[in-house]
KEMARVEX-189666 format. One line per 3 residues: number of its first residue (from 1); their letters; for each residue z, y, x of N, C-alpha, C. Coordinates in Angstrom, 1 decimal, always signed. Layout:
N
NUM> A> Z:Y:X:Z:Y:X:Z:Y:X  ...
//
This chain:
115
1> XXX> -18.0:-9.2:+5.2:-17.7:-7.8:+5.6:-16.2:-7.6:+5.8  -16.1:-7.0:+6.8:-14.6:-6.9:+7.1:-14.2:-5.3:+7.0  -13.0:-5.2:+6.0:-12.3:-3.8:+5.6:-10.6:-4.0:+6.4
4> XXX> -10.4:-2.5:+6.7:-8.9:-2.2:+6.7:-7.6:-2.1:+5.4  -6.8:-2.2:+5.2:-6.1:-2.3:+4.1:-4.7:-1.2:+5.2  -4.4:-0.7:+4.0:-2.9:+0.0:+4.2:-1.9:-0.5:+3.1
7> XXX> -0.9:-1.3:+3.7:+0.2:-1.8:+2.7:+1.5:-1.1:+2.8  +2.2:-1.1:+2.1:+3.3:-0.2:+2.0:+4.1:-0.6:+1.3  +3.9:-1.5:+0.2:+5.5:-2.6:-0.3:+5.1:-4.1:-0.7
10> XXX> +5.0:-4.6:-1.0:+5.6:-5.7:-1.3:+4.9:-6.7:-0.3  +3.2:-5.6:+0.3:+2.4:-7.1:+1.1:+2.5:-6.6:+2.3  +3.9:-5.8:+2.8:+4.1:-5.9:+4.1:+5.4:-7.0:+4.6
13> XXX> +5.3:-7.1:+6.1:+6.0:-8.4:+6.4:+7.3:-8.4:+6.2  +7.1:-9.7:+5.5:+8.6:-10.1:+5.2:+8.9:-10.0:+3.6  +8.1:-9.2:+2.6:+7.9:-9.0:+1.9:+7.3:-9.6:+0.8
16> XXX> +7.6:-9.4:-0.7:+7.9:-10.6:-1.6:+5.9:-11.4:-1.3  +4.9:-10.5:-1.7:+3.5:-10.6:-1.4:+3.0:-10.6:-0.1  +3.3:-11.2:+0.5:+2.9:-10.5:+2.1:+1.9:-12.3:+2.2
19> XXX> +2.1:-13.1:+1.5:+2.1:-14.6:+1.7:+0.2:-14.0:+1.7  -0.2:-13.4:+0.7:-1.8:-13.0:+0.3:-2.5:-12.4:+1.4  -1.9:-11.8:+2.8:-2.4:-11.6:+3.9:-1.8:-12.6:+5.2
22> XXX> -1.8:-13.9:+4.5:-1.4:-15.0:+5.7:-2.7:-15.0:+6.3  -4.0:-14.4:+6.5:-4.9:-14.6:+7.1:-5.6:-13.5:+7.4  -4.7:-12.8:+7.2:-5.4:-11.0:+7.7:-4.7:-10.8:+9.2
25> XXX> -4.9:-10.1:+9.8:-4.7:-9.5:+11.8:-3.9:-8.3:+11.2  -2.8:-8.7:+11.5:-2.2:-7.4:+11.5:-2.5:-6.3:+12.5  -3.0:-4.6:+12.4:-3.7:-4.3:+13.2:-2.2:-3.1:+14.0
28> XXX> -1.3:-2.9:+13.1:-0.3:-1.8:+13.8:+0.7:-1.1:+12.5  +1.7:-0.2:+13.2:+2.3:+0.4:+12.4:+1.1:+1.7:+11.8  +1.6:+2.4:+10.5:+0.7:+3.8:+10.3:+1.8:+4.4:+9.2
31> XXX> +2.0:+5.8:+9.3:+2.7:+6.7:+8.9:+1.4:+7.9:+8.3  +1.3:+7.6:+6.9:+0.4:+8.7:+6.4:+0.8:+10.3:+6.8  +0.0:+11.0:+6.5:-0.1:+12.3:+6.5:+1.0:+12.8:+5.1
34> XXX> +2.0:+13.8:+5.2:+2.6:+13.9:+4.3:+2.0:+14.5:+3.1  +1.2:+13.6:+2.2:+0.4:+14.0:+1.3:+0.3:+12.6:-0.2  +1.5:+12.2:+0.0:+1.5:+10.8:-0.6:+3.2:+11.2:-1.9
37> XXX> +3.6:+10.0:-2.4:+4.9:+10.2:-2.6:+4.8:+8.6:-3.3  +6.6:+8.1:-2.9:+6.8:+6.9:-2.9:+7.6:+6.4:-4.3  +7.2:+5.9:-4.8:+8.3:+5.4:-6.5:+8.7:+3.7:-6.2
40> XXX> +9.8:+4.2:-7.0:+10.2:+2.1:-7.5:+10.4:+1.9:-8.5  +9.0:+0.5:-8.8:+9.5:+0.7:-9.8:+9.4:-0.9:-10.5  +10.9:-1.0:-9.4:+11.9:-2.3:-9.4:+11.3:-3.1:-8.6
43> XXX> +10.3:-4.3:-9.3:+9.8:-5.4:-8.3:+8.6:-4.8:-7.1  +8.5:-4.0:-7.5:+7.1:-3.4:-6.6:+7.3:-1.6:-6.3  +6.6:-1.0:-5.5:+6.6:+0.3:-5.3:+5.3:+1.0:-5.9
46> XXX> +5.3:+1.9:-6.2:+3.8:+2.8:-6.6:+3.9:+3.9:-5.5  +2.7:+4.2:-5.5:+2.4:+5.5:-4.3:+1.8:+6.5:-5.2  +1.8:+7.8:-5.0:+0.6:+9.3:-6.2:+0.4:+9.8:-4.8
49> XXX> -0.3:+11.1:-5.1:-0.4:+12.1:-4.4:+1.2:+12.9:-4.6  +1.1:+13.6:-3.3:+2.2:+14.4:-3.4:+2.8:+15.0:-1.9  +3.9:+15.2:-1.6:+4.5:+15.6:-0.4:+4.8:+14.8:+0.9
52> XXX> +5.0:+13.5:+0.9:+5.9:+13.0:+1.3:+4.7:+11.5:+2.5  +5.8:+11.2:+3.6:+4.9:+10.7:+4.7:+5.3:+9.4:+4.2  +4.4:+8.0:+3.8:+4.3:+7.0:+3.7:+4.3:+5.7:+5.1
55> XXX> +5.1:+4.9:+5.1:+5.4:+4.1:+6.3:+4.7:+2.9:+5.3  +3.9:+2.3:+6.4:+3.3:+1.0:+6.4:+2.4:+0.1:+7.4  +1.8:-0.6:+7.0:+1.3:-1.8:+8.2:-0.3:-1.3:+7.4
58> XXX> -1.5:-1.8:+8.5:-2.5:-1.6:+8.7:-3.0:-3.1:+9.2  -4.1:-3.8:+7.9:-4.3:-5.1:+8.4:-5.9:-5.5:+8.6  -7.0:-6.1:+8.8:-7.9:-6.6:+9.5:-8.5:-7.4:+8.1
61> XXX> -8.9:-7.4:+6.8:-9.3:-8.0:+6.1:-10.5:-8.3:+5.7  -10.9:-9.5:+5.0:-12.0:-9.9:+4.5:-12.1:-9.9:+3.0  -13.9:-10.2:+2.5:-13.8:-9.6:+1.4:-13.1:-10.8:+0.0
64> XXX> -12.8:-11.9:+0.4:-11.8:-12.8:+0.2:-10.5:-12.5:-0.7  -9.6:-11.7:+0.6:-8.7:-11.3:+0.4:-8.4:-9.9:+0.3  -9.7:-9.0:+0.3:-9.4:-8.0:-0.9:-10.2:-7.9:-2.3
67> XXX> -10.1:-9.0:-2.3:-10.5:-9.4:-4.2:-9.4:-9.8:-4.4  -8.8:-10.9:-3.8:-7.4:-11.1:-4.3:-6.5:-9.9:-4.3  -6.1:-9.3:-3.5:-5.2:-7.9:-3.5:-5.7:-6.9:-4.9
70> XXX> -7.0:-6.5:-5.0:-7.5:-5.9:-6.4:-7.1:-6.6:-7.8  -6.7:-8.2:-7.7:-6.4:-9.0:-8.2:-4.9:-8.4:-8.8  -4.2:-8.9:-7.6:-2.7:-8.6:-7.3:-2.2:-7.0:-8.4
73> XXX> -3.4:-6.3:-7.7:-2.9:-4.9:-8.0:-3.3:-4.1:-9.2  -4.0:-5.2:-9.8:-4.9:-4.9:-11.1:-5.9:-3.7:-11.3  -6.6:-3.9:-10.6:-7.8:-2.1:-10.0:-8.6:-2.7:-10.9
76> XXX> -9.0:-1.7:-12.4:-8.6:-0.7:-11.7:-7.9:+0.1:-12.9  -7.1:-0.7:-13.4:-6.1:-0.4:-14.7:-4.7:-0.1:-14.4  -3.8:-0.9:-13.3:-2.9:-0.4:-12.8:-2.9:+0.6:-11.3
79> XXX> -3.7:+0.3:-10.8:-3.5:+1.0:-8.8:-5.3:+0.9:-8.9  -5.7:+2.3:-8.5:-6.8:+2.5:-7.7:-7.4:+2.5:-6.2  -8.2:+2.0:-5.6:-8.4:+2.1:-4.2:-8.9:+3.3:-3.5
82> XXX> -8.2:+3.5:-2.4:-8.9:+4.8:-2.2:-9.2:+4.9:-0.3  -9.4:+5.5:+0.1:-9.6:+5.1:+2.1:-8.7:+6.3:+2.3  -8.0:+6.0:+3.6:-7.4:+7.2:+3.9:-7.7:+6.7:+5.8
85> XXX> -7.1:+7.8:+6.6:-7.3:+8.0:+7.6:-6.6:+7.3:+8.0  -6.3:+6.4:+9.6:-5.4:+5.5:+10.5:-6.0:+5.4:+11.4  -5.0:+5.4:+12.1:-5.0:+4.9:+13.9:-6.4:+4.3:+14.0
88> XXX> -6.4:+3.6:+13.3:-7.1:+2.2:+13.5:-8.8:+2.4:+12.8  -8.9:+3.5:+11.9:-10.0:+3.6:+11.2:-9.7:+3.5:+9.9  -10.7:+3.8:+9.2:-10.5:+4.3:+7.5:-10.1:+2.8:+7.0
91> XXX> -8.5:+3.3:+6.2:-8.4:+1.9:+5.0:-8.4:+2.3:+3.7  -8.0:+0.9:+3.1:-8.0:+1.3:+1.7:-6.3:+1.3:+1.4  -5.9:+2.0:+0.2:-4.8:+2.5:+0.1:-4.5:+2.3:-1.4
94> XXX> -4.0:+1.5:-2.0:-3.5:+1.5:-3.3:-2.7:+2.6:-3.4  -3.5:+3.1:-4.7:-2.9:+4.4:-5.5:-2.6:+4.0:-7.3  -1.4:+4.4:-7.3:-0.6:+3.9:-8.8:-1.5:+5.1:-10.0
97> XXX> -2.0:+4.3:-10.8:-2.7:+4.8:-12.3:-2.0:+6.3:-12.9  -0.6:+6.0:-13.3:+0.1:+6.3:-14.6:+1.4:+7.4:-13.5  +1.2:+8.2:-13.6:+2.4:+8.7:-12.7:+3.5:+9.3:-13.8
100> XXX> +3.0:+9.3:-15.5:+4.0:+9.2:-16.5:+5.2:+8.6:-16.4  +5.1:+7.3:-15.5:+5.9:+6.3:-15.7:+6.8:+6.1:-14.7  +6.7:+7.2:-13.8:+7.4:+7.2:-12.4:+8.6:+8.0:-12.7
103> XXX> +10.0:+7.5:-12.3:+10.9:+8.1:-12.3:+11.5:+8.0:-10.8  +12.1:+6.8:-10.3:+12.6:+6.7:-9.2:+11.8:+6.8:-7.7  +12.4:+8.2:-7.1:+11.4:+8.5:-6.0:+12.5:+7.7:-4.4
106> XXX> +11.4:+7.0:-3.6:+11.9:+6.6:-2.6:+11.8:+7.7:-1.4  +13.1:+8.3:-1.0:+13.0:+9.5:-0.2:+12.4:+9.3:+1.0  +12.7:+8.1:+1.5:+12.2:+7.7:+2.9:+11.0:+8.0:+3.2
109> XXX> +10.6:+7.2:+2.2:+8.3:+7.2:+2.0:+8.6:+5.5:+2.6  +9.8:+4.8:+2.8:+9.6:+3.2:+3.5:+10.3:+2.5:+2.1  +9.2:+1.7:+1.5:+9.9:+0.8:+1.1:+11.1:-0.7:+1.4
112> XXX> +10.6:-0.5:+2.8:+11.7:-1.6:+3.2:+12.9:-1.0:+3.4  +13.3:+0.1:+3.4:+14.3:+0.9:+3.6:+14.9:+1.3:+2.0  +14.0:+0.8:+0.6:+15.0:+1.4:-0.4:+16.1:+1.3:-0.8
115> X> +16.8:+0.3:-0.1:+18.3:-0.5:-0.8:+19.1:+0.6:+0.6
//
């Protein structure tokens, strides 16, 4: 079965995880609906609900390598999966557990832009 995935830090390109979709189609750019908000927190980013427009890649996946990503992301104790709207058709969207724990907000909504 083949699913969409929405990435937005660490398993977009160029990016420290990005190695786990060496076999995914990258499908395009996607800019959520401003209904998201972006945290760091340090090695990795967390996403909540909230205000703010999310920049990320949209990929072509199998059920393979989104067991490993649920893996990666520890669903469903750290990040939950959820589908959201794209260009391309409904993906899944890692959403961070604990929003207690979020301090540093990324204004952009781009994690490749936090530094």
């Amino acid at each position: 079965m083949q699913h969409l995935v929405f990435v937005y830090g660490t398993l977009r390109k160029g990016e420290s995880n990005h190695d786990v979709l060496s076999q995914a189609q990258l499908l395009g750019q996607h800019e959520t609906p401003p209904e998201y908000a972006l945290y760091d927190l340090g090695a990795y980013p967390a996403v909540i609900n909230g205000h703010q427009v999310i920049f990320g890649e949209v990929y072509l996946i199998d059920e393979v390598i989104l067991k490993a990503l649920d893996e990666l992301e520890d669903v469903p104790v750290e990040y939950r999966r959820e589908l959201i709207d794209t260009p391309f058709g409904q993906a899944w969207i890692y959403l961070y557990q604990d929003a207690s724990l979020l301090d540093v907000i990324i204004s952009s909504g781009d994690w490749c832009q936090r530094i």
